[in-house]
N, CA, C and O of each residue as an XYZ file, in Angstrom:
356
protein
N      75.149    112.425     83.989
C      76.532    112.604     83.588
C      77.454    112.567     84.807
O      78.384    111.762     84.845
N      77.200    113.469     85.859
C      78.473    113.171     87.328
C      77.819    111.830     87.280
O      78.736    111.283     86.667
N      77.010    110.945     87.437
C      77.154    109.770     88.161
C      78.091    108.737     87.376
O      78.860    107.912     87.870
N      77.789    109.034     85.822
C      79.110    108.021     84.890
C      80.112    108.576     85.939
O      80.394    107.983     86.980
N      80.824    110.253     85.406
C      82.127    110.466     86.247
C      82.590    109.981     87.416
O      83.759    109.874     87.789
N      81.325    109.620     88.111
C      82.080    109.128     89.614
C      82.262    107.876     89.554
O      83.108    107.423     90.324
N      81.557    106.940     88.655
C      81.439    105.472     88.726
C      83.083    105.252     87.958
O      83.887    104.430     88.397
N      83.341    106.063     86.873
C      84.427    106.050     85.884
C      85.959    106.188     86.969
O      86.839    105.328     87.014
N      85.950    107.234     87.606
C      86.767    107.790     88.786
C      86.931    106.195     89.614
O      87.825    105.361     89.469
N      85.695    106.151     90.524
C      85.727    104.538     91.138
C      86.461    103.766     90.325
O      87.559    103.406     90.750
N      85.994    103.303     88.874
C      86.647    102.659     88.442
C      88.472    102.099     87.928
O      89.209    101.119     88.030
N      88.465    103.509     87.353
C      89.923    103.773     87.681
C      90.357    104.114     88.734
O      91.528    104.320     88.415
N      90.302    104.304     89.634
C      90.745    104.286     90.946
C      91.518    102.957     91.754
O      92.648    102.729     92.186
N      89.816    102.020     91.663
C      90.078    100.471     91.943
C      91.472     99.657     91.193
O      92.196     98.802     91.703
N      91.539    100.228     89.887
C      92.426     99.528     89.336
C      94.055    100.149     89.479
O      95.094     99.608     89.101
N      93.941    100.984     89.910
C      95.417    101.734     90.030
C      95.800    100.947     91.209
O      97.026    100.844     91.237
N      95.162    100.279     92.313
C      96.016     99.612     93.168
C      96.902     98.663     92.459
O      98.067     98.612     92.851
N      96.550     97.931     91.514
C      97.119     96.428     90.568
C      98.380     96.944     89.779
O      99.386     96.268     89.563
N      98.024     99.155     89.105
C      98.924     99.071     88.283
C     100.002     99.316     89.468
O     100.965     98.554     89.387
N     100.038    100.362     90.715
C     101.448    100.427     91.172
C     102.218     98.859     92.505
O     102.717     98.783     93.628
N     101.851     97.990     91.423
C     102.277     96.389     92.178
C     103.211     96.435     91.325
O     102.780     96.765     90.221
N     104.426     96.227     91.355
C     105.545     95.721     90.546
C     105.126     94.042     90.325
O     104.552     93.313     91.134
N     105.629     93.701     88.921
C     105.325     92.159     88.607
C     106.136     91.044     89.764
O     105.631     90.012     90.206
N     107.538     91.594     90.096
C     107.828     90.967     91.078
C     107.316     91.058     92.028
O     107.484     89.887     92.368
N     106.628     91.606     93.063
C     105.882     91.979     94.142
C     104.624     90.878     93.890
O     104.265     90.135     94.803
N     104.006     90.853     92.584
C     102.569     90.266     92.306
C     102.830     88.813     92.653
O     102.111     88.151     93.402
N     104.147     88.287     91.917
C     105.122     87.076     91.125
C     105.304     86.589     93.056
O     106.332     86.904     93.655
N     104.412     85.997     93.609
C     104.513     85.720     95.240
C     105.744     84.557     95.321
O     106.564     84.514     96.238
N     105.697     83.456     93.965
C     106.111     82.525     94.437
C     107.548     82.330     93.649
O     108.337     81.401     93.819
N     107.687     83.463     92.727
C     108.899     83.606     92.284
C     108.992     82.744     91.141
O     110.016     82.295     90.627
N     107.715     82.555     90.785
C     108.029     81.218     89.257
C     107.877     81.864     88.092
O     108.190     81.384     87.002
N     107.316     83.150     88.299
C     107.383     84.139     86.373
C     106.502     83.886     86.061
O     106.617     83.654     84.857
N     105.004     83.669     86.530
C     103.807     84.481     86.280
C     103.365     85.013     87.527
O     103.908     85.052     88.631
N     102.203     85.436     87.087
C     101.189     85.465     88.244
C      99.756     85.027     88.337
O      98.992     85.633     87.586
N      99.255     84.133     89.076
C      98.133     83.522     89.232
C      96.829     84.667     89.673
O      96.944     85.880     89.853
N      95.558     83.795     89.773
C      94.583     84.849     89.735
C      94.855     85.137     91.445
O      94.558     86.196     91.997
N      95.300     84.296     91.932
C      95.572     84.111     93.754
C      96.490     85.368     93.921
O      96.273     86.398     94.559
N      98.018     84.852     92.866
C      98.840     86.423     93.428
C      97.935     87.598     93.634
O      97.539     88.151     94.660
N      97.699     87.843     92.221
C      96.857     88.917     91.412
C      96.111     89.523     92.883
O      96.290     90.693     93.220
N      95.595     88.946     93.379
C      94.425     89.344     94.319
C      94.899     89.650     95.541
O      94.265     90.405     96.277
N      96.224     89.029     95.954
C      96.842     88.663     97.239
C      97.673     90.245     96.644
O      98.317     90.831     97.514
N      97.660     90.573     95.922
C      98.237     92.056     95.945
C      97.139     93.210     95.646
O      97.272     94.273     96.253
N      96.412     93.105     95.037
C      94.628     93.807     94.953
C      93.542     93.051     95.225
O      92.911     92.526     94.308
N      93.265     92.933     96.252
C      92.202     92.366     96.779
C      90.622     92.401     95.866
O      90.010     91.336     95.785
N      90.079     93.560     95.262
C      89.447     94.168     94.021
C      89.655     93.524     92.919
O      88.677     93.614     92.177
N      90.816     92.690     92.334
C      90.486     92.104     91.255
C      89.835     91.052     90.813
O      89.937     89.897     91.227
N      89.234     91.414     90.055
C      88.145     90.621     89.562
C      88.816     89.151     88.768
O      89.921     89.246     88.233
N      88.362     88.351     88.754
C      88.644     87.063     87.358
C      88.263     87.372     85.976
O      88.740     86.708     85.056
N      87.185     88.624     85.697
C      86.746     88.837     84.233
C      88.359     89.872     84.225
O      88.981     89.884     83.163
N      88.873     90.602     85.315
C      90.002     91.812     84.555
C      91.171     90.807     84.644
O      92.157     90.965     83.924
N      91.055     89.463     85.777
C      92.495     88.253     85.049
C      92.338     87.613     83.667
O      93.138     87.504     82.737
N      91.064     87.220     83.813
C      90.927     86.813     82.010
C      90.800     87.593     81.131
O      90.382     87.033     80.118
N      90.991     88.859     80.987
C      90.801     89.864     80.110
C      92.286     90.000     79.656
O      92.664     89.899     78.489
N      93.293     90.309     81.035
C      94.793     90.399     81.069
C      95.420     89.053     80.532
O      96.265     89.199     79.649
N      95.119     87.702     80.953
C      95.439     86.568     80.059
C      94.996     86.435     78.773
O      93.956     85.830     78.514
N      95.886     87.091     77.707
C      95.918     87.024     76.585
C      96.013     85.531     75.395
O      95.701     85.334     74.221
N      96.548     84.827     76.367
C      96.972     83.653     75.659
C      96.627     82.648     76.319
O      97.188     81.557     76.224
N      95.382     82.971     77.284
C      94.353     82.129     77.488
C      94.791     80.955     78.907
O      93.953     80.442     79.649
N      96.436     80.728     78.995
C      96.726     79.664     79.864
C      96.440     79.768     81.618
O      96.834     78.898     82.395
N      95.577     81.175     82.102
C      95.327     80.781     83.324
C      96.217     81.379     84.161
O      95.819     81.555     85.313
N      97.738     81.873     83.780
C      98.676     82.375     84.290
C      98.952     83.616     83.450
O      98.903     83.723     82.224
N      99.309     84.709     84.550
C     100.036     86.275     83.194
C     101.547     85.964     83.068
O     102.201     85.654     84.063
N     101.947     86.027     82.162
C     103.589     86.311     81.782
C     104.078     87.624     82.486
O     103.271     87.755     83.407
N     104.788     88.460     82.536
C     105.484     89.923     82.313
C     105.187     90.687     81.582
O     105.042     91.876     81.865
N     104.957     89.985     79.998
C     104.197     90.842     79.413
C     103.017     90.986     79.102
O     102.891     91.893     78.280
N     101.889     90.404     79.439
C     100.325     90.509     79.679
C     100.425     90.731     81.490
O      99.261     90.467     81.789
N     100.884     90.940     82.346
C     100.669     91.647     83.115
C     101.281     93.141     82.944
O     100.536     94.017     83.383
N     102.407     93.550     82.427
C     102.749     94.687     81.984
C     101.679     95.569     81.488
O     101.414     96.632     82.050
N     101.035     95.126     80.401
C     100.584     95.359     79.352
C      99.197     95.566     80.259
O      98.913     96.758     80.379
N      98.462     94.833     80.789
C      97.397     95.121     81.813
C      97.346     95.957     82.788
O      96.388     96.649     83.133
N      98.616     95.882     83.335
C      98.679     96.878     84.849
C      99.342     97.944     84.653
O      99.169     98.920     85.383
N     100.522     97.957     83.280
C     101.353     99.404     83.399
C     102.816     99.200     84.235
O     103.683     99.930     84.716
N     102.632     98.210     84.147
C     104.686     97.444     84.607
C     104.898     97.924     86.019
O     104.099     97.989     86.953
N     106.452     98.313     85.929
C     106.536     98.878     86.941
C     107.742    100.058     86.500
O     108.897    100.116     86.922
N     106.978    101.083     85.385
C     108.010    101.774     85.539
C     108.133    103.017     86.524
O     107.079    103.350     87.065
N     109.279    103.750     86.833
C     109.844    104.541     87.631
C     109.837    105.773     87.152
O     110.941    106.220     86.842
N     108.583    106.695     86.947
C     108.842    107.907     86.348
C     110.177    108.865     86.865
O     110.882    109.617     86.192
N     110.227    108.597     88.053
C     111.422    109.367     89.288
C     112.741    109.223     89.068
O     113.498    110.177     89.248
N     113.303    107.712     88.545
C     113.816    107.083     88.227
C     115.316    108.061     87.012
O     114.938    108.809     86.111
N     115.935    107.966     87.116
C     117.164    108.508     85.923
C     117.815    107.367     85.489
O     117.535    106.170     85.554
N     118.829    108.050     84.990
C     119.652    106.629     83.564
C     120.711    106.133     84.803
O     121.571    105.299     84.519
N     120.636    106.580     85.944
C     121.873    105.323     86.807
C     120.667    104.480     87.854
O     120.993    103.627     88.679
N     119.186    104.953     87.595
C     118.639    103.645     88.508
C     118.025    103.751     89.419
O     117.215    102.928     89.845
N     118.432    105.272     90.096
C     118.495    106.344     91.469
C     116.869    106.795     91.570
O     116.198    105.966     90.956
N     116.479    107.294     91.846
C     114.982    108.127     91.896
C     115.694    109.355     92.736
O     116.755    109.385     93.359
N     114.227    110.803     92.396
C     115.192    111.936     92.728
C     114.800    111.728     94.807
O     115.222    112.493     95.674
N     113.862    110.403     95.048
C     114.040    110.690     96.412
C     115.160    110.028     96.819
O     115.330    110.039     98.038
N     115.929    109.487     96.202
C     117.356    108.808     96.861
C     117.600    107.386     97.125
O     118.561    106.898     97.720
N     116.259    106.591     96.421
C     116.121    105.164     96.420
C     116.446    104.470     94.931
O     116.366    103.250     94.787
């Protein structure tokens, strides 16, 4: 049982680098997806089975929303209704 927990931990761990990438950050070349190249060039750890898992619609590239939807976007828990975060960014 700890060895699932630690492998599970590893696991989610590895992948939290991908979720706190903003899609623009991933989006290298500014064309509105992201390739398995971005993908990696921002998590080095990702695999091609977790890009083809996240390509929903099969074309090889993520949209915004199958990378959203895979990584957890980029929202701003910190963030308030003018934009601000409470550290001042």
């Amino acid at each position: 049982m700890k060895k699932l927990l630690i492998i599970s931990a590893a696991a989610l761990f590895g992948a939290s680098a991908a979720y706190a990438t903003p899609f623009e950050d991933a989006d290298a070349n500014g064309d509105g997806v992201v390739t398995l190249e971005e993908l990696q060039a921002v998590n080095p750890d990702a695999t091609e089975e977790e890009f083809d898992a996240a390509d929903t619609n099969g074309d090889g590239m993520l949209s915004r929303d199958e990378y959203d939807a895979a990584f957890g976007g980029d929202d701003d828990d910190d963030a308030d209704d003018t934009g601000y975060d409470e550290w001042g960014g």
